[in-house]
KOLDREN-976774 format. One record per atom (N, C-alpha, C, O): residue number from 1; atom name; x, y, z. Coordinates in nm, 2 decimals, decimal comma. Layout:
<rs>
{r NUM 'CA' {X Y Z}}
...
</rs>
This chain:
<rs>
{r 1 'N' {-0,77 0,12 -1,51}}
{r 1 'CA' {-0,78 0,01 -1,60}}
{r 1 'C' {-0,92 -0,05 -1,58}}
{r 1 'O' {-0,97 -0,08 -1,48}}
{r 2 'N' {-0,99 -0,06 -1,72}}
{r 2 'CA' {-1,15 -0,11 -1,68}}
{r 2 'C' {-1,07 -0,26 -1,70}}
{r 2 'O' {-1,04 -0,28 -1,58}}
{r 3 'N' {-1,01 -0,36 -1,77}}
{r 3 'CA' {-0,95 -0,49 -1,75}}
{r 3 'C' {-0,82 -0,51 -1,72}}
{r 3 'O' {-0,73 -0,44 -1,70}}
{r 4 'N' {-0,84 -0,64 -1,72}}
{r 4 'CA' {-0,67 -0,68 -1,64}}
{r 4 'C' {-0,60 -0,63 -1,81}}
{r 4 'O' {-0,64 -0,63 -1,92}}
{r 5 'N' {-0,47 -0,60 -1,75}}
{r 5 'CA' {-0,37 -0,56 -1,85}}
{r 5 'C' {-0,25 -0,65 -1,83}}
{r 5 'O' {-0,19 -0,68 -1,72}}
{r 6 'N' {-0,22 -0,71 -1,97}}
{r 6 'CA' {-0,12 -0,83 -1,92}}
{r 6 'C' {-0,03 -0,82 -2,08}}
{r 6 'O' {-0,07 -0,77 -2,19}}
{r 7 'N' {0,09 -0,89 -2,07}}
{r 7 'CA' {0,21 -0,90 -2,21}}
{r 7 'C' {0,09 -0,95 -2,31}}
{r 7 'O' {0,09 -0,88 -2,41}}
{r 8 'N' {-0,02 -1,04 -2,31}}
{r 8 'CA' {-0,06 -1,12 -2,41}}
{r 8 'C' {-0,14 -1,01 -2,48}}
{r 8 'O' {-0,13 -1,01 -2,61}}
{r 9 'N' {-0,22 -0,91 -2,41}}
{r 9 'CA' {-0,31 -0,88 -2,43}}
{r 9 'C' {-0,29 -0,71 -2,49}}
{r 9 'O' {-0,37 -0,64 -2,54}}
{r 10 'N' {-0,11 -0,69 -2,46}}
{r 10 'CA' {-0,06 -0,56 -2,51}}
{r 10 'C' {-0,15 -0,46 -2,42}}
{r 10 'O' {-0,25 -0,38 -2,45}}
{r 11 'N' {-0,07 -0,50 -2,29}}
{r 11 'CA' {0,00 -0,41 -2,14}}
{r 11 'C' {0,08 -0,32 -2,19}}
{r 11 'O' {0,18 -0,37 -2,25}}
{r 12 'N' {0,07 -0,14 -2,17}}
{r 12 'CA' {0,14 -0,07 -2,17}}
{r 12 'C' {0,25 -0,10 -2,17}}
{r 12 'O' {0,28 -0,15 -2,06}}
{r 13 'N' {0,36 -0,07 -2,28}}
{r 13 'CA' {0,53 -0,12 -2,23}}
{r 13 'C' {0,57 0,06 -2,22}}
{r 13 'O' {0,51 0,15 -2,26}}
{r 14 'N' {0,67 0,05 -2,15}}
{r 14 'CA' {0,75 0,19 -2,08}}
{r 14 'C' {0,90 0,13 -2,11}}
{r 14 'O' {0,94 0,01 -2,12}}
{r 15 'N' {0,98 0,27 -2,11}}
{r 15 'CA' {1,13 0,23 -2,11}}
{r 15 'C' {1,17 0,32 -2,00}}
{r 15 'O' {1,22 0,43 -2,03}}
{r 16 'N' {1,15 0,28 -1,88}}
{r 16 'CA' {1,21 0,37 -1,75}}
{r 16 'C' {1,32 0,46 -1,79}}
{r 16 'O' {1,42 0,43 -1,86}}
{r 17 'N' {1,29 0,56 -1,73}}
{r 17 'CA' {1,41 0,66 -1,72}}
{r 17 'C' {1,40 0,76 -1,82}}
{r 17 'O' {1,45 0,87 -1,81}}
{r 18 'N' {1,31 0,70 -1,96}}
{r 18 'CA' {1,32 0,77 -2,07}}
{r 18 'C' {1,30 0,91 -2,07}}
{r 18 'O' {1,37 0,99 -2,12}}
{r 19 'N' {1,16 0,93 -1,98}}
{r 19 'CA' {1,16 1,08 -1,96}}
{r 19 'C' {1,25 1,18 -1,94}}
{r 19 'O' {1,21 1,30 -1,96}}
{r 20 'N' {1,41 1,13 -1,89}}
{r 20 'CA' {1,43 1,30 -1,89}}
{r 20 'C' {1,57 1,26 -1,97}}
{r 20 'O' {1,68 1,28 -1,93}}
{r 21 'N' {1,53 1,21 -2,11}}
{r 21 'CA' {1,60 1,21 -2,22}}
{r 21 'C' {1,56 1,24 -2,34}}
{r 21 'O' {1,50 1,16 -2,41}}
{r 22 'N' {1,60 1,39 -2,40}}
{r 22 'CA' {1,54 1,42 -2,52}}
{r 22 'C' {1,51 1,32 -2,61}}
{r 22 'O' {1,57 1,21 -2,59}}
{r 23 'N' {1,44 1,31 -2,71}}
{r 23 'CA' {1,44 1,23 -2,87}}
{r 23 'C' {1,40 1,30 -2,98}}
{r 23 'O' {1,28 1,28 -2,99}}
{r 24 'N' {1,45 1,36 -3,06}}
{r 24 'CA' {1,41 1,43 -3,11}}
{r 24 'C' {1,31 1,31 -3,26}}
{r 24 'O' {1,37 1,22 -3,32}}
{r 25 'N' {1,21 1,35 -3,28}}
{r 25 'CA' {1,15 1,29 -3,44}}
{r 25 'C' {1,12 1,36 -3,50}}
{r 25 'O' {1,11 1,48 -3,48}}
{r 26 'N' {1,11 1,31 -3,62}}
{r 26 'CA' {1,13 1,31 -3,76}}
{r 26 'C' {0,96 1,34 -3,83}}
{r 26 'O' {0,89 1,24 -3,80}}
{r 27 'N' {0,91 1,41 -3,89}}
{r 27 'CA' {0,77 1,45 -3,91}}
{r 27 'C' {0,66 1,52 -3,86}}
{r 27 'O' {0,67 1,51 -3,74}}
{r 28 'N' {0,59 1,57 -3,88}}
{r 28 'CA' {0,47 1,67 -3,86}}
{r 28 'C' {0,35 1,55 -3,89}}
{r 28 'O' {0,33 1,47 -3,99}}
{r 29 'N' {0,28 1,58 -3,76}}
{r 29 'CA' {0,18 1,53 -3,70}}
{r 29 'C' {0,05 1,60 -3,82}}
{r 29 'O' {0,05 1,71 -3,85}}
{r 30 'N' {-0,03 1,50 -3,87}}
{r 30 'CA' {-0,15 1,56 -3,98}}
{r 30 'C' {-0,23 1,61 -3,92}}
{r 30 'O' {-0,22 1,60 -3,80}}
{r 31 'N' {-0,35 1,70 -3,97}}
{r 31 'CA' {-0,46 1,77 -3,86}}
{r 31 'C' {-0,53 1,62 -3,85}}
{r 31 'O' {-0,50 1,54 -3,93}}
{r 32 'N' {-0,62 1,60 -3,76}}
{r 32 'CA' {-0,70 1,51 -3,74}}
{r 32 'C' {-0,64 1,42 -3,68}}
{r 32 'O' {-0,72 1,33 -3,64}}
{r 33 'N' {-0,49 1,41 -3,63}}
{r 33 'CA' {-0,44 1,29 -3,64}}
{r 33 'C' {-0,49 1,23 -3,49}}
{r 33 'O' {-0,43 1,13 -3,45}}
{r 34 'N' {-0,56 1,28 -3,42}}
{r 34 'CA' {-0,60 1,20 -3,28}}
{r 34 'C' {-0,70 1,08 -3,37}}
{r 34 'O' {-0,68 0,97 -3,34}}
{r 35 'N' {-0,76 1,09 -3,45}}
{r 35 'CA' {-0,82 0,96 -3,50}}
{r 35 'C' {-0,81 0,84 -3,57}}
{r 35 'O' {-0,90 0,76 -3,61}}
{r 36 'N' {-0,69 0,85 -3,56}}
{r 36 'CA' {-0,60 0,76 -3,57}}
{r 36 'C' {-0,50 0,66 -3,53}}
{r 36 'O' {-0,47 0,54 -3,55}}
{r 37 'N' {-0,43 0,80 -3,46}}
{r 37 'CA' {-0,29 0,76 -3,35}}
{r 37 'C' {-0,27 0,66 -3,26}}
{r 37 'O' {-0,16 0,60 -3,22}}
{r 38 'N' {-0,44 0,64 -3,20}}
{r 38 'CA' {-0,44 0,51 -3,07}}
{r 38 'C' {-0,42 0,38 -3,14}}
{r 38 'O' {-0,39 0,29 -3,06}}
{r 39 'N' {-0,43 0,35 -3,30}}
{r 39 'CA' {-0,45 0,23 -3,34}}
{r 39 'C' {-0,33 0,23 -3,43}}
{r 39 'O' {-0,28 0,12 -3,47}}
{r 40 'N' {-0,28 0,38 -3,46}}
{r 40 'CA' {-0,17 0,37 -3,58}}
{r 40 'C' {-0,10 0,50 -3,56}}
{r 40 'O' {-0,14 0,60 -3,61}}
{r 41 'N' {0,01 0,48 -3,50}}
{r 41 'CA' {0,10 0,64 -3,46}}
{r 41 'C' {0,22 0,62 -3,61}}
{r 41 'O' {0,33 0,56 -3,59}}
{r 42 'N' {0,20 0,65 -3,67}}
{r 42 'CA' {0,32 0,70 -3,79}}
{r 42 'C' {0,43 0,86 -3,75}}
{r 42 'O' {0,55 0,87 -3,75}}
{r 43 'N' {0,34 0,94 -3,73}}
{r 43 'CA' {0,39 1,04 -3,68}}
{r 43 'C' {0,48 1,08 -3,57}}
{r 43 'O' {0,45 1,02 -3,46}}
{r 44 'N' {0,57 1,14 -3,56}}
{r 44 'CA' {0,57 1,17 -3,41}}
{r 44 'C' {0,62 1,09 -3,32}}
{r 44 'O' {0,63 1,12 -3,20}}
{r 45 'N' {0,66 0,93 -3,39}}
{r 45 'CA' {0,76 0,83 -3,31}}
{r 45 'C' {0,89 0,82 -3,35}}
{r 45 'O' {0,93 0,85 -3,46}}
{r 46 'N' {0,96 0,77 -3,22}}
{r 46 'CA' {1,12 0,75 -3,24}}
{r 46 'C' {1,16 0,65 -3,37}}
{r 46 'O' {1,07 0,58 -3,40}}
{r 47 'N' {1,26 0,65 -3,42}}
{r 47 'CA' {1,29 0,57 -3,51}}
{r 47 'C' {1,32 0,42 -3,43}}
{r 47 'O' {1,28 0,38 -3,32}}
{r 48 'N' {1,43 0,33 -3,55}}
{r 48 'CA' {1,44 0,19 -3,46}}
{r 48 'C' {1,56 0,26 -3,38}}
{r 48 'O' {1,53 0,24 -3,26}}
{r 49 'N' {1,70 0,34 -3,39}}
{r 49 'CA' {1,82 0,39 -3,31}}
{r 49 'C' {1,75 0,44 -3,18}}
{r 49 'O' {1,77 0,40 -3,06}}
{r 50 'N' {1,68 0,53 -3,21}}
{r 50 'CA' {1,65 0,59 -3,07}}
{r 50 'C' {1,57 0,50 -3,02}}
{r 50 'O' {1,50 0,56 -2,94}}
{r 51 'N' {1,55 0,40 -3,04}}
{r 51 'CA' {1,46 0,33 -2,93}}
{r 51 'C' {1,56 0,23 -2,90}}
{r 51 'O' {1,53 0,18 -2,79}}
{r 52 'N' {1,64 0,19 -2,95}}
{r 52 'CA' {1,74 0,10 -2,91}}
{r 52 'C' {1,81 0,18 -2,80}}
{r 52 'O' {1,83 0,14 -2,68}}
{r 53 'N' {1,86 0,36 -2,86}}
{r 53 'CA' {1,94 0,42 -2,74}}
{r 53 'C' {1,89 0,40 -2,59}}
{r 53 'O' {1,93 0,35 -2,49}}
{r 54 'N' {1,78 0,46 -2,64}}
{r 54 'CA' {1,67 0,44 -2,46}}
{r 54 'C' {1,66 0,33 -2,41}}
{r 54 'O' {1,66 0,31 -2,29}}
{r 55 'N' {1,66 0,24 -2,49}}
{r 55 'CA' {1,65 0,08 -2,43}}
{r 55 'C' {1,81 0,05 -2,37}}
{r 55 'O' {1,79 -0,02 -2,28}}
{r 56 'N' {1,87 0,06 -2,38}}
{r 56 'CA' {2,04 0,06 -2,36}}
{r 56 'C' {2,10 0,12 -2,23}}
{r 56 'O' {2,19 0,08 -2,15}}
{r 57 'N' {1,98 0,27 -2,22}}
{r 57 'CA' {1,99 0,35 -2,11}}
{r 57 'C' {1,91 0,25 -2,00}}
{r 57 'O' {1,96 0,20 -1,90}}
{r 58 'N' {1,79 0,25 -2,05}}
{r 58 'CA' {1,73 0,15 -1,93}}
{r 58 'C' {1,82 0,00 -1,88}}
{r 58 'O' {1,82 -0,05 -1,77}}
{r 59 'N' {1,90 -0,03 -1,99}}
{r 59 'CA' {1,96 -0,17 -1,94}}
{r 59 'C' {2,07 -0,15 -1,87}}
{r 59 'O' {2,13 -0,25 -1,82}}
{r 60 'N' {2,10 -0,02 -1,86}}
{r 60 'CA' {2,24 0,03 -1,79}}
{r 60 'C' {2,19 0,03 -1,64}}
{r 60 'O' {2,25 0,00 -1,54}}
{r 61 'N' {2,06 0,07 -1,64}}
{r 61 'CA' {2,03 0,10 -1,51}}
{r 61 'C' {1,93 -0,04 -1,43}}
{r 61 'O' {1,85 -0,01 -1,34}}
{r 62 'N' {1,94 -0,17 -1,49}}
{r 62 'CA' {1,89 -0,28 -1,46}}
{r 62 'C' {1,71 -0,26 -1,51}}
{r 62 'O' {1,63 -0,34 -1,51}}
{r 63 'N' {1,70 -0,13 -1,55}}
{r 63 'CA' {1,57 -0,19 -1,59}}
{r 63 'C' {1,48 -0,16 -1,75}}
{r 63 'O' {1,42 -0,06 -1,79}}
{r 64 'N' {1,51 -0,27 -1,81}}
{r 64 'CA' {1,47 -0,28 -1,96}}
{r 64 'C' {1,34 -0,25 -1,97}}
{r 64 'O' {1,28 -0,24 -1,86}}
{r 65 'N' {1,28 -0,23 -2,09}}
{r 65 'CA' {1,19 -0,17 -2,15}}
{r 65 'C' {1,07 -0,28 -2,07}}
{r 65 'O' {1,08 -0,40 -2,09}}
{r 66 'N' {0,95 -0,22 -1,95}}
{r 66 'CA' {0,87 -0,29 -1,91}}
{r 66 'C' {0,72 -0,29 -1,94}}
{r 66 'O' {0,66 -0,20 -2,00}}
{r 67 'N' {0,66 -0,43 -1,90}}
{r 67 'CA' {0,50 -0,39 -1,92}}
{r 67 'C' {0,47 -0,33 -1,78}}
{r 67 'O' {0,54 -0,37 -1,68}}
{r 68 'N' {0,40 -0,24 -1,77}}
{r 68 'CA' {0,28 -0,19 -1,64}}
{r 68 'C' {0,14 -0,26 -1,66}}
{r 68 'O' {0,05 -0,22 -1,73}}
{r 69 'N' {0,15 -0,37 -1,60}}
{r 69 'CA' {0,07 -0,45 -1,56}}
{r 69 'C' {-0,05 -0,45 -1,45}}
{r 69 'O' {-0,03 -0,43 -1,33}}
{r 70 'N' {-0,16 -0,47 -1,50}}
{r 70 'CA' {-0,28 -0,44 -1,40}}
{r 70 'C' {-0,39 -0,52 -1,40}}
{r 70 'O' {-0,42 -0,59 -1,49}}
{r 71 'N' {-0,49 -0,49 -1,28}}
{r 71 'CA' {-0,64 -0,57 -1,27}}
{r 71 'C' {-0,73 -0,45 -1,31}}
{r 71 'O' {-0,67 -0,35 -1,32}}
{r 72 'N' {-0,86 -0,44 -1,32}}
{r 72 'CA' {-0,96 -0,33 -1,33}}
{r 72 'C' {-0,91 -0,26 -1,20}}
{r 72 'O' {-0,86 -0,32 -1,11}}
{r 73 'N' {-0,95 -0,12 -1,20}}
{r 73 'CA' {-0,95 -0,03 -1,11}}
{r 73 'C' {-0,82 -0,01 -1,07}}
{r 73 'O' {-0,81 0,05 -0,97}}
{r 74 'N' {-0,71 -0,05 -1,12}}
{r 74 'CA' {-0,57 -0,05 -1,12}}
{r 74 'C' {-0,55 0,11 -1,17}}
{r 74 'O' {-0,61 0,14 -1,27}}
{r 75 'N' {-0,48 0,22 -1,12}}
{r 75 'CA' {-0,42 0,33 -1,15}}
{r 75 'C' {-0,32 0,31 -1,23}}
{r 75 'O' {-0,29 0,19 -1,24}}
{r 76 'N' {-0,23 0,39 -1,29}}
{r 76 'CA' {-0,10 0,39 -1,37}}
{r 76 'C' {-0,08 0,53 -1,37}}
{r 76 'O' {-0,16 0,58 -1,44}}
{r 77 'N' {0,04 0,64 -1,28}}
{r 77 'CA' {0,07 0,73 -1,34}}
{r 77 'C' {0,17 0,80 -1,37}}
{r 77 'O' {0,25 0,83 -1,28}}
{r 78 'N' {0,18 0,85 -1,51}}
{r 78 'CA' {0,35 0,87 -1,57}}
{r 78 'C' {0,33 1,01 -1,65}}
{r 78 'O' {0,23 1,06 -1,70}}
{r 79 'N' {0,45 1,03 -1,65}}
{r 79 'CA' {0,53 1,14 -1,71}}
{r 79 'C' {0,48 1,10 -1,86}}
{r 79 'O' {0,52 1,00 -1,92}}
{r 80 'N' {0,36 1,21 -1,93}}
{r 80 'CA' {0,35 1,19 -2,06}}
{r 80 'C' {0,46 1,18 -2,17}}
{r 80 'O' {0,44 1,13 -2,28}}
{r 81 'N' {0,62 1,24 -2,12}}
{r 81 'CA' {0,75 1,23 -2,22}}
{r 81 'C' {0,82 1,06 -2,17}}
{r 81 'O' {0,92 1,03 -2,22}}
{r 82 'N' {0,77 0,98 -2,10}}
{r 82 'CA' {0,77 0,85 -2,05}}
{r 82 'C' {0,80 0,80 -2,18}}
{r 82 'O' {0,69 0,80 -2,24}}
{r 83 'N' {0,90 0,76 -2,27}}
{r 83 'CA' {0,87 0,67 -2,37}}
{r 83 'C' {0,75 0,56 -2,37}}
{r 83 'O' {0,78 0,47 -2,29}}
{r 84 'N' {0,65 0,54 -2,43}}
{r 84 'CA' {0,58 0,49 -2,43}}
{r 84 'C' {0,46 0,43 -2,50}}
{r 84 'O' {0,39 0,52 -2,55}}
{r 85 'N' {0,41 0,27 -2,53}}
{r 85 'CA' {0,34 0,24 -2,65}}
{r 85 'C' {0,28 0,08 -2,60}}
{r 85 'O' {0,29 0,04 -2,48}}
{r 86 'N' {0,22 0,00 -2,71}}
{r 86 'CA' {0,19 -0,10 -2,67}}
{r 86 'C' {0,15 -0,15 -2,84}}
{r 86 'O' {0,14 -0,09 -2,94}}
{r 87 'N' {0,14 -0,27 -2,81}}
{r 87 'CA' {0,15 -0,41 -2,93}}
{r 87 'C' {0,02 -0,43 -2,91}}
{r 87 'O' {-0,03 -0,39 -2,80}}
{r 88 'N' {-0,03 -0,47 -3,01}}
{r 88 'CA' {-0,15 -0,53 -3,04}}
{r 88 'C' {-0,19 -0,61 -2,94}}
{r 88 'O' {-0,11 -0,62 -2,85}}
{r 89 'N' {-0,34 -0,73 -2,91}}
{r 89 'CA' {-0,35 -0,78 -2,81}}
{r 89 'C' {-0,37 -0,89 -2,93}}
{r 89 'O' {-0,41 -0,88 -3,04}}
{r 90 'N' {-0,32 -1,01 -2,84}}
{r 90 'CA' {-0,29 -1,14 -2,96}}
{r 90 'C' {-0,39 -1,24 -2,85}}
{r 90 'O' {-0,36 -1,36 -2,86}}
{r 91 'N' {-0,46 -1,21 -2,78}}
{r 91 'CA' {-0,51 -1,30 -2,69}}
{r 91 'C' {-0,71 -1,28 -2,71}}
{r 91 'O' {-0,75 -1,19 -2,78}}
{r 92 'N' {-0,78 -1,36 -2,65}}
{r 92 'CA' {-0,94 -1,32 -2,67}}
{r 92 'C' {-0,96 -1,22 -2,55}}
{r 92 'O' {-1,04 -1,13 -2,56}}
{r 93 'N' {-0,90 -1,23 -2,44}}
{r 93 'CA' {-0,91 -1,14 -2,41}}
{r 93 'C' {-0,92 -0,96 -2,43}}
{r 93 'O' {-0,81 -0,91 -2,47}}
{r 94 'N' {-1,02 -0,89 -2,40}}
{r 94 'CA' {-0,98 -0,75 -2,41}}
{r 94 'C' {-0,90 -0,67 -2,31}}
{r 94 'O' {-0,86 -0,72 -2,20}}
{r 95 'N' {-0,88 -0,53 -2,36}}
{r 95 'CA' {-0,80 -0,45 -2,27}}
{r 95 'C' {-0,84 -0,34 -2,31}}
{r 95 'O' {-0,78 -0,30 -2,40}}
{r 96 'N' {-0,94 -0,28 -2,26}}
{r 96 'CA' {-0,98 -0,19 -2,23}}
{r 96 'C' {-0,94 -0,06 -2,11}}
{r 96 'O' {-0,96 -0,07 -1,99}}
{r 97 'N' {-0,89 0,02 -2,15}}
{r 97 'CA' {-0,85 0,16 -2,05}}
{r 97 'C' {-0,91 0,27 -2,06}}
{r 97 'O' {-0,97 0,29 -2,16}}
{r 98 'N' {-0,90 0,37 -1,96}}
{r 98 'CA' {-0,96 0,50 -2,00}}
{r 98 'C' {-0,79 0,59 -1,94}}
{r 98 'O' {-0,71 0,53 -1,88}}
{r 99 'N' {-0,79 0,74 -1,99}}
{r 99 'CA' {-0,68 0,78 -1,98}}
{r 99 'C' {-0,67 0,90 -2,01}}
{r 99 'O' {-0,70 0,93 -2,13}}
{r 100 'N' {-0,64 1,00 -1,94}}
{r 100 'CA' {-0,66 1,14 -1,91}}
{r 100 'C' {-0,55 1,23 -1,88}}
{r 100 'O' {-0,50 1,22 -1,76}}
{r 101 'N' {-0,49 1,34 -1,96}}
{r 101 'CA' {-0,42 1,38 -1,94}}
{r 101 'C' {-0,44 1,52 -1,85}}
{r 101 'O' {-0,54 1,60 -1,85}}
{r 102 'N' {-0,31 1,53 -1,75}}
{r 102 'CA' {-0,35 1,67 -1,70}}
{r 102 'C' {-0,22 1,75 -1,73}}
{r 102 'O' {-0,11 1,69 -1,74}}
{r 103 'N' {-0,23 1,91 -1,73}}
{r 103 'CA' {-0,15 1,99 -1,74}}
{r 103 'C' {-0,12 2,13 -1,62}}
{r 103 'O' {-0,22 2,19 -1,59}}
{r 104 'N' {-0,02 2,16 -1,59}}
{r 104 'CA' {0,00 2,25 -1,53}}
{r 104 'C' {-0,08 2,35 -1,61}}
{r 104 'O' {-0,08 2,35 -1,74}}
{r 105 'N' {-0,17 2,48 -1,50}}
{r 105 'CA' {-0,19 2,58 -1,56}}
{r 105 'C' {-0,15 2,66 -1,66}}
{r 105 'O' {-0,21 2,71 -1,76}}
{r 106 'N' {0,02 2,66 -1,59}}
{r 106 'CA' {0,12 2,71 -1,70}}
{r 106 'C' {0,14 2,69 -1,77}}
{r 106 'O' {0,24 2,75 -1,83}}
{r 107 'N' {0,06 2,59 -1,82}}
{r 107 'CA' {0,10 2,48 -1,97}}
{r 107 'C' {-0,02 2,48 -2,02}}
{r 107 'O' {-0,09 2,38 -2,03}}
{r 108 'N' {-0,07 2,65 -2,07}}
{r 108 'CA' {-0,14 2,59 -2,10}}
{r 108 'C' {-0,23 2,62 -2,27}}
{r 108 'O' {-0,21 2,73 -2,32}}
{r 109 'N' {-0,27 2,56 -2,32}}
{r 109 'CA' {-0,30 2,50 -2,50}}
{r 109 'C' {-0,30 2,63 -2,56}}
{r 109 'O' {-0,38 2,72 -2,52}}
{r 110 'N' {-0,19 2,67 -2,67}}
{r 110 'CA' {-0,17 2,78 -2,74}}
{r 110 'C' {-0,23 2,66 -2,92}}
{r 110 'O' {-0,26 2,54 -2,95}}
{r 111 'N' {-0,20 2,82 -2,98}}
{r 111 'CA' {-0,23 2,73 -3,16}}
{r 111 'C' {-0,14 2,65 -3,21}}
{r 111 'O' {-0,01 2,67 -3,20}}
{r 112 'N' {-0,18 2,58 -3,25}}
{r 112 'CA' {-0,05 2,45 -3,28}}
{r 112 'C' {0,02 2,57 -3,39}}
{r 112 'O' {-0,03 2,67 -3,45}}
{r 113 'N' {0,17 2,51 -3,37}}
{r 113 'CA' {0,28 2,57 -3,48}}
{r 113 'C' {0,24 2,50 -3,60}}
{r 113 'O' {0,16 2,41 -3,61}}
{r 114 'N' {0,30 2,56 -3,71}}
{r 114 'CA' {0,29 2,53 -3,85}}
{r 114 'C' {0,18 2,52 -3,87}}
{r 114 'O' {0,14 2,42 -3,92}}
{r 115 'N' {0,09 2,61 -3,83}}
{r 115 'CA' {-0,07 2,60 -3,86}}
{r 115 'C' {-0,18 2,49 -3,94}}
{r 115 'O' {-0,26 2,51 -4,03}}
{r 116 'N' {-0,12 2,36 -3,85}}
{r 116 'CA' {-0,18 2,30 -3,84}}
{r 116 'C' {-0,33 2,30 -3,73}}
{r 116 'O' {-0,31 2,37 -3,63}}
{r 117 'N' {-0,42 2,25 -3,74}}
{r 117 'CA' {-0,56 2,26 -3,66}}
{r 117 'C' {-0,56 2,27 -3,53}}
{r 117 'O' {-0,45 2,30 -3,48}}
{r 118 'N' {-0,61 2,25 -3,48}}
{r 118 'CA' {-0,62 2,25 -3,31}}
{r 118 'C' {-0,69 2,16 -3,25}}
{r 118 'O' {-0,80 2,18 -3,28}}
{r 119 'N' {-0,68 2,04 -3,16}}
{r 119 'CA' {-0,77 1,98 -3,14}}
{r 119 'C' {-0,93 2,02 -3,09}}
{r 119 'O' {-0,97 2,13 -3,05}}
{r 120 'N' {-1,01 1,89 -3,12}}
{r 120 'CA' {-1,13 1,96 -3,09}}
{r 120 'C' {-1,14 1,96 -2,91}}
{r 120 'O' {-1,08 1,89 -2,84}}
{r 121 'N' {-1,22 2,06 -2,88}}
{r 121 'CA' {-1,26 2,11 -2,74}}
{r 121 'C' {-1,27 1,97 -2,63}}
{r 121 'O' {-1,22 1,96 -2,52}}
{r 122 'N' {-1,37 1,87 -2,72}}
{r 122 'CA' {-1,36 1,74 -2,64}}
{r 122 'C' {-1,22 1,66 -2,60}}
{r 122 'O' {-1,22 1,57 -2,52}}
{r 123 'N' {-1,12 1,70 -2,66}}
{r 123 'CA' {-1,03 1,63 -2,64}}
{r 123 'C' {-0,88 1,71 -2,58}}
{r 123 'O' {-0,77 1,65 -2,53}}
{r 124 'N' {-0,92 1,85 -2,60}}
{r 124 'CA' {-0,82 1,98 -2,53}}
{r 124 'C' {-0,90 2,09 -2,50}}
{r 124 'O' {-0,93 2,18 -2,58}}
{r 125 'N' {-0,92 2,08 -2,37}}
{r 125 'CA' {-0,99 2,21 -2,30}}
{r 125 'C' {-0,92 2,33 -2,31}}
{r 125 'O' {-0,81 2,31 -2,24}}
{r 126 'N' {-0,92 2,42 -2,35}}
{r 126 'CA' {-0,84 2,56 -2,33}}
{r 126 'C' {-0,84 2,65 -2,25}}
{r 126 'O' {-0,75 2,74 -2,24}}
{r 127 'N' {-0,94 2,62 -2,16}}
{r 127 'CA' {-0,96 2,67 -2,04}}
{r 127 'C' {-0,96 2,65 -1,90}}
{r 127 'O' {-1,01 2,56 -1,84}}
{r 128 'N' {-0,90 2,74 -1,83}}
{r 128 'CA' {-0,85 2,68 -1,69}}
{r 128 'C' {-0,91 2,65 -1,57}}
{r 128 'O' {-0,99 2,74 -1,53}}
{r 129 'N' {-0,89 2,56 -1,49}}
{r 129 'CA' {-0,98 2,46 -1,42}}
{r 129 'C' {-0,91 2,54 -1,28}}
{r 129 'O' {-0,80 2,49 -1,24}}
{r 130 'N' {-0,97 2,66 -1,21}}
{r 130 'CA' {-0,94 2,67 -1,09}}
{r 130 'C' {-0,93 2,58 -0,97}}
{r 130 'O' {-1,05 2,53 -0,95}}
{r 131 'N' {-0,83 2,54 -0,89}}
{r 131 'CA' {-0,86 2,44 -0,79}}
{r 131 'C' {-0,93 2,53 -0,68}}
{r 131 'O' {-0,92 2,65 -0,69}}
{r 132 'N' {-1,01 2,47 -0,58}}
{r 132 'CA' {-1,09 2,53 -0,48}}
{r 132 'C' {-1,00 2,58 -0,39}}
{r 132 'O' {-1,05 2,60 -0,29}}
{r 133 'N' {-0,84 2,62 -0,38}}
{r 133 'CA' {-0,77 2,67 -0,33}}
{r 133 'C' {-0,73 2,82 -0,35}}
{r 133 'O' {-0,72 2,91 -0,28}}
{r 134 'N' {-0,73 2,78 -0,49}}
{r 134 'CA' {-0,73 2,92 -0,58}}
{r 134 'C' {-0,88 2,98 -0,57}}
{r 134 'O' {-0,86 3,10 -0,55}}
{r 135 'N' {-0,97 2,97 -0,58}}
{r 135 'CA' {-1,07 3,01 -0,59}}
{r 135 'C' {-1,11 3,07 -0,44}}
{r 135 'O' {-1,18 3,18 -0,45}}
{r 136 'N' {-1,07 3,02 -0,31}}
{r 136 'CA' {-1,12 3,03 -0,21}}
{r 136 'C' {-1,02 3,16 -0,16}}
{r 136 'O' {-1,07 3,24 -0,09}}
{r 137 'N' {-0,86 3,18 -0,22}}
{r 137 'CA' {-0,81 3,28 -0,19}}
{r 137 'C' {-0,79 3,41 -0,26}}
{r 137 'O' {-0,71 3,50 -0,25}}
{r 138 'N' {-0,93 3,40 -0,33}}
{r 138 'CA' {-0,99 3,51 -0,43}}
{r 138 'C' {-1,14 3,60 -0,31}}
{r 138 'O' {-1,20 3,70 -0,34}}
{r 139 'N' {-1,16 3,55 -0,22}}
{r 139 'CA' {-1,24 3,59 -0,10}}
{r 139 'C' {-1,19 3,66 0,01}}
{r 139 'O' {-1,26 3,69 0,10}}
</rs>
C-alpha cells in the first residue's frame, strides 16, 4: 500500500472463504478491457444472488464481507479467485496501491478463448521467470 487504506477511502472489501467457491458469470470480457476494469468492471462480475450467496457463506462462518485495511508499506496477500472489489473513495483522502499478480509456471498464459485479444506484454508476461533454484540445478 503506497497510503493508508481505510472504509472511507474504499479499502479493499473481501468475502472470506469465497475462494474455494465456484461463481459462475454471465458475459465475455471486451478486448481492451484492462482499461477500464480498475474504474468500471461490467464484465466478469457476480450478479446481486451470488454475492448475497457468498456473503451468507461468510456469515455462517462469523466472518462477513471485510475491509483489508492498511498504512503505506502495508502487504495484502490473497487468492486472486478471493471474491473481491472496492467502492469509490468518498473522502479527500487518496488511496493509492500498487498490485501484482503471480502465477505458477504451470499456469502459464495461453490465447484467450473466443478469440478475443491477448493482453499486452506490459501487463502479461508469457514468458517464464526461472527461479535461481531452477536455474542452478541446470549445472
Amino acid at each position: 500500500m503506497c497510503a493508508k487504506n481505510r472504509p472511507y477511502n474504499g479499502a479493499l472489501m473481501v468475502y472470506p472463504g469465497s475462494h474455494k467457491h465456484f461463481v459462475r458469470v454471465k458475459g465475455m470480457q471486451p478486448d481492451r478491457n484492462w482499461e477500464d476494469s480498475l474504474s468500471n468492471q461490467t464484465y466478469g462480475s457476480p450478479d446481486q444472488s451470488q454475492l448475497a450467496y457468498l456473503a451468507e457463506l461468510g456469515r455462517t462462518q462469523n466472518d462477513p464481507i471485510m475491509y483489508l485495511e492498511g498504512d503505506p508499506g502495508d502487504v495484502i496477500f490473497f487468492d486472486s479467485n478471493l471474491m473481491h472489489g472496492s467502492h469509490g473513495n468518498i473522502s479527500h483522502e487518496s488511496r493509492t496501491n500498487v498490485f501484482q499478480v503471480f502465477n505458477a509456471a504451470s499456469n502459464n498464459l495461453v490465447e484467450p478463448f473466443a478469440g478475443t485479444q491477448p493482453r499486452p506484454e506490459h501487463l502479461a508476461h508469457r514468458t517464464t521467470i526461472l527461479s535461481s533454484k531452477s536455474v542452478l540445478s541446470q549445472f
